[in-house]
C-alpha positions as CSV (number, residue, x, y, z in Angstrom):
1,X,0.0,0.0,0.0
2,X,1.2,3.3,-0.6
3,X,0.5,6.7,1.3
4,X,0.5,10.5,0.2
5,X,1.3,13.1,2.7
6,X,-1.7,15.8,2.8
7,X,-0.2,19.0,4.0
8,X,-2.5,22.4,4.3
9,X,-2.5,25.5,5.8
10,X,-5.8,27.2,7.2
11,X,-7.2,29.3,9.5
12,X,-7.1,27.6,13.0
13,X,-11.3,28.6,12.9
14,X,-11.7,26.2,9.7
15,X,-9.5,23.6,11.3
16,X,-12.3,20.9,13.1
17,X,-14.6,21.1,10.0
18,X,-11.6,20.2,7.3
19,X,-10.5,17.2,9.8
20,X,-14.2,16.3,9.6
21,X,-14.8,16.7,6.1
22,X,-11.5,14.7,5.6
23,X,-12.6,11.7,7.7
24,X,-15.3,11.5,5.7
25,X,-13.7,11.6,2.6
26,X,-11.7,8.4,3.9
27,X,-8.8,10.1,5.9
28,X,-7.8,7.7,8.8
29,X,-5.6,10.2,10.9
30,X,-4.9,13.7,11.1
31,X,-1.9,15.6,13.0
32,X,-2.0,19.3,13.7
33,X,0.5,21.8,14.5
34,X,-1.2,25.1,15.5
35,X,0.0,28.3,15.6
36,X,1.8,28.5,12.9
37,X,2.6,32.0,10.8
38,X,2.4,32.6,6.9
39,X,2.5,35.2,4.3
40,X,0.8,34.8,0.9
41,X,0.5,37.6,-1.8
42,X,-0.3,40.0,0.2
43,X,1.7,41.1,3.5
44,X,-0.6,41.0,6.8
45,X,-1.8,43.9,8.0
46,X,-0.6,45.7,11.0
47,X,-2.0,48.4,13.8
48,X,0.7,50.4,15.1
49,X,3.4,47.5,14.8
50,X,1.0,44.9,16.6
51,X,0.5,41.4,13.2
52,X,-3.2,41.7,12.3
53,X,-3.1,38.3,11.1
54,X,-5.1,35.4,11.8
55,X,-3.8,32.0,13.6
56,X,-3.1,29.1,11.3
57,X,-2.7,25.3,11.5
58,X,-1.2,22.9,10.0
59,X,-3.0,20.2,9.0
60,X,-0.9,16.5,8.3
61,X,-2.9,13.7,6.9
62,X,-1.2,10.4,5.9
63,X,-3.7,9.0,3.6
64,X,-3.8,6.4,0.8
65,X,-2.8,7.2,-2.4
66,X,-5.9,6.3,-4.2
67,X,-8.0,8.2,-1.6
68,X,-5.6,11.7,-1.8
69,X,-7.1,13.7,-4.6
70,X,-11.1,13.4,-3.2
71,X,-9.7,13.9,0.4
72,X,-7.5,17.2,-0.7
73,X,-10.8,18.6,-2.7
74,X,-13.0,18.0,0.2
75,X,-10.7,19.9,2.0
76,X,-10.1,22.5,0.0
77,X,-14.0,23.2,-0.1
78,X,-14.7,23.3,3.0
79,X,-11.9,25.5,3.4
80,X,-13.2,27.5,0.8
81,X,-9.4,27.9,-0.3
82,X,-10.2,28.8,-4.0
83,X,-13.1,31.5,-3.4
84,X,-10.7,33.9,-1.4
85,X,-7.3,34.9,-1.4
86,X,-5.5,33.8,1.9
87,X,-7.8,31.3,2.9
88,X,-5.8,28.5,3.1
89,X,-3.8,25.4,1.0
90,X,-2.9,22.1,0.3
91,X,-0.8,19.9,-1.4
92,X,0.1,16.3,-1.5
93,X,4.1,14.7,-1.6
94,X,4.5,11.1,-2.3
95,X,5.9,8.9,0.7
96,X,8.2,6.4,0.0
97,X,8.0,4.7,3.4
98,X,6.0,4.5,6.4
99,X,6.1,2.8,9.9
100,X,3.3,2.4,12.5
101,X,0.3,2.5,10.6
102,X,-0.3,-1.1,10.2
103,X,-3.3,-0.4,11.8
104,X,-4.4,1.9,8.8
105,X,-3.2,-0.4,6.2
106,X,-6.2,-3.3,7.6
107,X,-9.1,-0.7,7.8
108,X,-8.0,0.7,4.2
109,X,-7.3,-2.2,2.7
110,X,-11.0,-3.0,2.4
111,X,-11.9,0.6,1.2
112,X,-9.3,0.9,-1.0
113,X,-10.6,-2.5,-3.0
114,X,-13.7,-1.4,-3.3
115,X,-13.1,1.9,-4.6
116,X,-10.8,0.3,-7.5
């Protein structure tokens, strides 16, 4: 089995319904690392030296490879990351090996088969 690693970055307020939307899209396991700062096109707005901007997450889902491109668009609705600027992303990178997710691999395994 392989995996893709699911990367995105969102506002921490849109961060419970993507991990929702994701499980439901057949995402197994989500890691998060909050608080995390970004710039896009735009530099963030400041109010007499005090960052305007909002927090963000990181969102990390290991997720088969045949179940990556419908999890990342469910995410990227829900995120609404292509109807406004600064919203958030995601991308996927290919893993090329994993431990401790044999647990993963018997749940998907099923899923997987009957998707293909």
């Amino acid at each position: 089995m392989h995996f893709k690693l699911i990367i995105t970055f969102l506002d921490d307020c849109k961060t419970e319904r993507v991990m929702e939307a994701a499980r439901k899209a057949g995402a197994t396991g989500v890691t998060i690392i909050s608080s995390a700062r970004g710039e896009g096109m735009e530099r963030a707005r400041t109010f007499f030296g005090l960052s305007l901007e909002t927090q963000r997450d990181v969102v990390m889902l290991l997720v088969e490879e045949h179940l990556s491109r419908v999890i990342m668009e469910k995410i990227a609705e829900v995120g609404e990351f292509d109807a406004t600027a600064g919203t958030g992303i995601a991308f996927q990178v290919d893993v090329e090996d994993a431990v401790g997710v044999a647990h993963q691999i018997e749940r998907l395994t099923t899923v997987v088969e009957e998707k293909l």
